[in-house]
GUKEBA-329751 format. One record per residue (C-alpha): x negated, y negated, z; residue number from 0; residue in one letter. Coordinates in steps of 0.5 Angstrom, whole numbers, plus 500, padded with zeros to 3 digits. Example, Ala and Ser with C-alpha at 12.3 -4.5 7.8 and 13.67 -1.06 7.14 Angstrom:
% residues 2
((475,509,516),0,"A")
((473,502,514),1,"S")
END
This chain:
% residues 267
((500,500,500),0,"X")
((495,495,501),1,"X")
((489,496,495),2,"X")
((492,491,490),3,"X")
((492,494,484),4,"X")
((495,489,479),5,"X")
((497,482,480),6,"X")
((504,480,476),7,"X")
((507,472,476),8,"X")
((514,475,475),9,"X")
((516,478,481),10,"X")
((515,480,488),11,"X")
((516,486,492),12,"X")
((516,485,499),13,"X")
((518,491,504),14,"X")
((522,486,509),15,"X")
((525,481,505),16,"X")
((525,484,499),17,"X")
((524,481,491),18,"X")
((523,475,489),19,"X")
((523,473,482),20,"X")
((518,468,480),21,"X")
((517,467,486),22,"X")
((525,465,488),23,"X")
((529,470,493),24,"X")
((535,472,490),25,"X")
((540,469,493),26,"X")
((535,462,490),27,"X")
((535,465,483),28,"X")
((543,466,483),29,"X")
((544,459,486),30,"X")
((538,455,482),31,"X")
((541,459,474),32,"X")
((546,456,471),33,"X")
((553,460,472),34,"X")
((557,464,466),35,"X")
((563,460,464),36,"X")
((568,461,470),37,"X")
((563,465,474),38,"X")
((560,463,481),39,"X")
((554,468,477),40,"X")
((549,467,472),41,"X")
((548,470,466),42,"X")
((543,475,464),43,"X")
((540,471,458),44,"X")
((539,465,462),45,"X")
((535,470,468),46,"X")
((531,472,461),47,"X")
((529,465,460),48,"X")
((527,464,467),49,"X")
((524,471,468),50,"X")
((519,469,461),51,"X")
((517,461,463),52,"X")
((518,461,469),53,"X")
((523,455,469),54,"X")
((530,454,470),55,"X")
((534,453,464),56,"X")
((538,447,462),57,"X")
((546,450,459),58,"X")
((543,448,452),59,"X")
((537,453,453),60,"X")
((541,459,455),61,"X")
((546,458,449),62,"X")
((540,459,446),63,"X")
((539,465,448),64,"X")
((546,468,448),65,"X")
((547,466,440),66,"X")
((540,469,439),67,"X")
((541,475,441),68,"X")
((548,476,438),69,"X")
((544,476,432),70,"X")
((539,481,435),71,"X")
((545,486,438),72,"X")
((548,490,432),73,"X")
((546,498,433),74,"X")
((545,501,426),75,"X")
((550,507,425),76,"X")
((545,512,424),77,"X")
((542,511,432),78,"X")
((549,513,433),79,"X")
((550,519,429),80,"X")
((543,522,432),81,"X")
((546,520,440),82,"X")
((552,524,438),83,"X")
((548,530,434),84,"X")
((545,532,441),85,"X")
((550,536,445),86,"X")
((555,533,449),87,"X")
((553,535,456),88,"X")
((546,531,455),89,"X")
((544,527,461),90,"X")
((546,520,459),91,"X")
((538,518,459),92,"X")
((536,524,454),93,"X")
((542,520,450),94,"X")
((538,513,452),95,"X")
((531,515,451),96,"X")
((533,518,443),97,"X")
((537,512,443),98,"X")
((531,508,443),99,"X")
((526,512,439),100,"X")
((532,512,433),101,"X")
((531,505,433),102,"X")
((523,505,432),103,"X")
((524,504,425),104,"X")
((526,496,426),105,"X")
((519,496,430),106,"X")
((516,488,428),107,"X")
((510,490,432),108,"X")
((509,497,428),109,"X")
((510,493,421),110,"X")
((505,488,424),111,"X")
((500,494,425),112,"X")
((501,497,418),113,"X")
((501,490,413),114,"X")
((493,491,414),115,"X")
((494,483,417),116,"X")
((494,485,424),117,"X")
((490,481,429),118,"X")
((490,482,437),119,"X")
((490,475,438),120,"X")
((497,473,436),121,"X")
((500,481,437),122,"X")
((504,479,442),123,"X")
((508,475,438),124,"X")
((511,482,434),125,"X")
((512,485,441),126,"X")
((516,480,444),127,"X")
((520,481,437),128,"X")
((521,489,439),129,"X")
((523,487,446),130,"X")
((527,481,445),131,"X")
((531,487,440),132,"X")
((532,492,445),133,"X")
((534,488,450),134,"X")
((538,486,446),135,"X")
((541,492,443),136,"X")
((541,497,450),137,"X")
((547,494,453),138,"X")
((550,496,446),139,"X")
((548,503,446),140,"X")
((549,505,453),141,"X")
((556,502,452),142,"X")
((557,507,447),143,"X")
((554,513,451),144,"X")
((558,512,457),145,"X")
((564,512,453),146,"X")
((562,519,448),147,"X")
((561,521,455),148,"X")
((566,520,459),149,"X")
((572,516,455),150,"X")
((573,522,450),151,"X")
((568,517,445),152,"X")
((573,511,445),153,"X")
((569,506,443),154,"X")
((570,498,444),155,"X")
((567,494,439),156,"X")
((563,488,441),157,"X")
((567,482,443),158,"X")
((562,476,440),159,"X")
((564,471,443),160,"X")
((562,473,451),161,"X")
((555,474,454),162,"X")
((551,480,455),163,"X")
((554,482,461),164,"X")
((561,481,461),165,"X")
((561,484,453),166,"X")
((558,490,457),167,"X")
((563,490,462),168,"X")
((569,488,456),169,"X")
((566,496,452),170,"X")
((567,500,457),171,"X")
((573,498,459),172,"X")
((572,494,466),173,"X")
((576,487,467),174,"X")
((574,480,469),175,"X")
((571,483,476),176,"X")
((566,488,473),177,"X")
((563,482,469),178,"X")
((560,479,475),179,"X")
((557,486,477),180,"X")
((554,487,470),181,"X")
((551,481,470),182,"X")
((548,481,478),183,"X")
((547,489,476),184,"X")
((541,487,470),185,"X")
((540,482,473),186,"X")
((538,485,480),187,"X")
((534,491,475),188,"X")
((530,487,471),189,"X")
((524,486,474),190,"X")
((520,490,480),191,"X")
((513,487,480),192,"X")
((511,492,474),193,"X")
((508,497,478),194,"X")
((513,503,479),195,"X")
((513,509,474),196,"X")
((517,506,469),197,"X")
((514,500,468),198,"X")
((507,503,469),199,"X")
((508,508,463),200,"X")
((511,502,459),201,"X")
((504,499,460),202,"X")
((500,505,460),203,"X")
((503,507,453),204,"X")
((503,500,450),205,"X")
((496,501,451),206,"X")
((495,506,445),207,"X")
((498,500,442),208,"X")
((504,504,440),209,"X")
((509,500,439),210,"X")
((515,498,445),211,"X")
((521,503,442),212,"X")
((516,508,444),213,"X")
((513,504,450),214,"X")
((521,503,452),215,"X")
((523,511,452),216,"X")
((518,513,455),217,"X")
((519,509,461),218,"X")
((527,511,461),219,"X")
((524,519,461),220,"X")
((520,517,468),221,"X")
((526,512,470),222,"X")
((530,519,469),223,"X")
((527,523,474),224,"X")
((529,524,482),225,"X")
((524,519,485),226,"X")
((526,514,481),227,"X")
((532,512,477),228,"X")
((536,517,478),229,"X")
((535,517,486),230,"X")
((541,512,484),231,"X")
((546,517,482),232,"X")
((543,522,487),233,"X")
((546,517,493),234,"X")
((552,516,490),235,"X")
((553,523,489),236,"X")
((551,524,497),237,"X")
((555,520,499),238,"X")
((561,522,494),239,"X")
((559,530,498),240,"X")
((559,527,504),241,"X")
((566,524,504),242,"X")
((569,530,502),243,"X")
((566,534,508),244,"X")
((569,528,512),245,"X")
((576,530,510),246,"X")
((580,524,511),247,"X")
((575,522,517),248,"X")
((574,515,518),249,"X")
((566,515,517),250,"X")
((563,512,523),251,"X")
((555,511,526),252,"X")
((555,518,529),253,"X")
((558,522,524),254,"X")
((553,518,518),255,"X")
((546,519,522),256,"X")
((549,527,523),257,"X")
((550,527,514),258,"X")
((542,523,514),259,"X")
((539,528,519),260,"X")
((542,535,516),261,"X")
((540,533,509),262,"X")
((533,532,512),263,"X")
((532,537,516),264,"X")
((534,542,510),265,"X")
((528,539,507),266,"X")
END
C-alpha cells in the first residue's frame, strides 16, 4: 500500500475518504459541474471535459461535448449481429469485450499505425479519437445486450435529443428517475487512479502500441473477474441470497453480522 508505483493527476484514491477527482470529492465535483436539463446531477459528458482538462466547463463547452459524441455513438450492424451469434447465456461481459473487438476495425489510431506516417509524438491524438468513439458508443452497446439478454431483444433505438446517461436509461426502458442513477453511476465508475487491473491492463496493453479497442476489451475481460468487477453482481447476488433465507424478517444489525460471518468462515 505504501510504495508509490505510479502517479495519476486524474483521480485520488483514498482508503477514508474515498476518491477524488481532479482533486475535487464527489460531493465537490457533482456541485462544482453543470447540471443535465431538469436535473439536480451532471452529465457524463461534462464530468468527461473535467476528467480530460481539469477545468470545470461552461454549459456551451459540454453542449459541445454531447453534440459531438452524437455524431461518435451509432454502432454499426455487423457489432450487433456478432453479440448476437454468441450463445445467449453468454456473460454480458464476453458480449461487451466481442462487442469492443468488433469495432476494432474503425481503430483511428490503427489506421495511423499503418499510413507509413506514424509519428509517436502526435500518436496521442488518433488515441484520443478511439477513446472518445468508444466511450461514445458503450452505452449504445451495453443497452443493447442488456435487452438481448433480459428483455427478450426488444431493442429502443437511440433518443438523439437526450445526454448520455439519460439515453442510456431511456433504451433500457427505465423512467426520468434511473437518468440521474445512470449518469451518477458512470460518473462515479470513471476513473479510479488508474492502477486497478483493468485500468492497469489497459496501459499495459497499449504499451504493444496495440490499439485502444484491444487495449479497452482487454481491460473489461479483467474487469470481468470476481475480485474486481463482477464483485458488484457477487454482492448483489448475496444480498438477494440473504434476504431469502430472512424469509419475510426485518434485516437487523445482529442477523446482517451473523450472514458476514458465516459467509467468511466458509471461506
Amino acid at each position: 500500500r505504501d510504495i508509490r508505483s505510479l502517479v495519476t493527476d486524474i483521480s485520488y484514491l483514498d482508503p477514508q475518504e474515498g476518491i477524488r477527482f481532479r482533486g475535487k470529492t464527489i460531493p465537490e465535483t457533482f456541485a462544482a459541474l453543470p447540471k443535465a436539463a431538469g436535473s439536480a446531477y451532471p452529465t457524463v459528458e461534462s464530468f468527461w471535459y473535467f476528467l480530460l482538462t481539469g477545468e470545470v466547463p461552461t454549459q456551451a463547452q459540454v453542449d459541445e461535448v454531447v453534440a459531438e459524441w452524437k455524431t461518435r455513438q451509432n454502432v454499426p450492424s455487423y457489432v450487433f449481429d456478432a453479440i448476437r451469434a454468441l450463445p445467449r447465456d453468454s456473460h454480458p461481459m464476453v458480449m461487451l469485450s466481442v462487442g469492443i473487438m468488433a469495432l476494432q476495425k474503425d481503430s483511428k489510431f490503427a489506421a495511423f499505425y499503418n499510413s507509413g506516417k506514424f509519428n509517436k509524438m502526435i500518436a496521442w491524438e488518433s488515441v484520443y479519437e478511439d477513446a472518445s468513439d468508444i466511450v461514445a458508443r458503450i452505452p449504445i452497446i451495453a443497452a443493447f445486450i442488456y435487452n438481448l439478454k433480459y428483455k427478450g431483444d426488444k431493442q429502443i433505438a437511440i433518443d438523439p435529443k437526450l445526454d448520455m446517461g439519460a439515453n442510456f436509461a431511456h433504451m433500457i426502458s427505465q423512467g426520468k428517475e434511473y437518468q440521474d442513477v445512470a449518469r451518477m453511476y458512470f460518473i462515479l465508475h470513471s476513473d479510479h487512479e488508474s492502477g486497478n487491473v483493468s485500468a492497469h491492463t489497459t496501459h499495459l496493453v497499449h504499451s504493444a502500441l496495440s490499439d485502444p479497442y484491444y487495449a479497452y476489451s482487454a481491460g473489461l475481460n479483467g474487469l470481468a473477474g470476481p475480485l474486481h468487477g463482477l464483485a458488484n453482481q457477487e454482492v448483489l447476488g448475496w444480498i438477494m441470497e440473504f434476504q431469502k433465507k430472512l424469509n419475510g424478517a426485518e434485516p437487523t444489525k445482529e442477523n446482517v453480522t451473523k450472514a458476514l460471518w458465516d459467509t467468511l468462515n466458509a471461506g
